[in-house]
C-alpha positions, 0 to 999 in steps of 0.5 A: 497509488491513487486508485478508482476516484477516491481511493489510496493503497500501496504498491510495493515492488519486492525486488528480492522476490521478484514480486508485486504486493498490494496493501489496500484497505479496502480490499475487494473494493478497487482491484479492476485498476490496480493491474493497471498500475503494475502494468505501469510499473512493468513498463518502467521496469523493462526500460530499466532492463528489468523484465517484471513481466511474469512477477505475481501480484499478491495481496498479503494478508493479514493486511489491516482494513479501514471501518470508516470510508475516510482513512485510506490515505492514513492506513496507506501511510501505516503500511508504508511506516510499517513496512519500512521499519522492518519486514513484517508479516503482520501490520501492528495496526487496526482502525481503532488506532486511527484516531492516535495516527491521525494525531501524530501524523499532524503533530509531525508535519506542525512541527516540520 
């Protein structure tokens, strides 16, 4: 989600746990628009019969946090990459891998 005007996280809908979870990099910097988001995502989901309406916002931590003010957007790919490869707690990753995602992240799309 493209949170404040400059600025990437991830929101994940935890169906199984009826729960919505936040991974952002930056974490205490943006949290005032983010339940506007999962306001959002609360609306969608009741026109799908889905009353999400009393499901908990959390902020799983360890959740890995950026140094620098400019990899948000890579960090929100890691958490996506992470998370979707296996239901792990701890995000295998920091900001001093940035530099290697970054250059994989670009040789995937070269050669895409």
């Amino acid at each position: 989600m493209h949170v404040g005007t400059n600025h990437w996280a991830l929101l994940v809908i935890r169906m199984k746990e009826k729960e919505f979870h936040v991974y952002d990099s930056l974490r205490n910097k943006h949290r005032a628009d983010i339940p506007q988001y999962v306001e959002e995502l609360i609306r969608y989901l009741k026109g799908k019969q889905i009353d999400a309406a009393t499901w908990p916002l959390r902020y799983p931590d360890p959740c890995p946090q950026q140094g620098s003010g400019d990899d948000c957007g890579i960090f929100t790919y890691k958490y996506m990459e992470s998370l979707a490869r296996t239901n792990i707690q701890d995000l295998p990753f920091s900001q001093n891998d940035m530099p290697i995602v970054r250059a994989k992240f670009a040789l995937h799309f070269i050669k895409a």
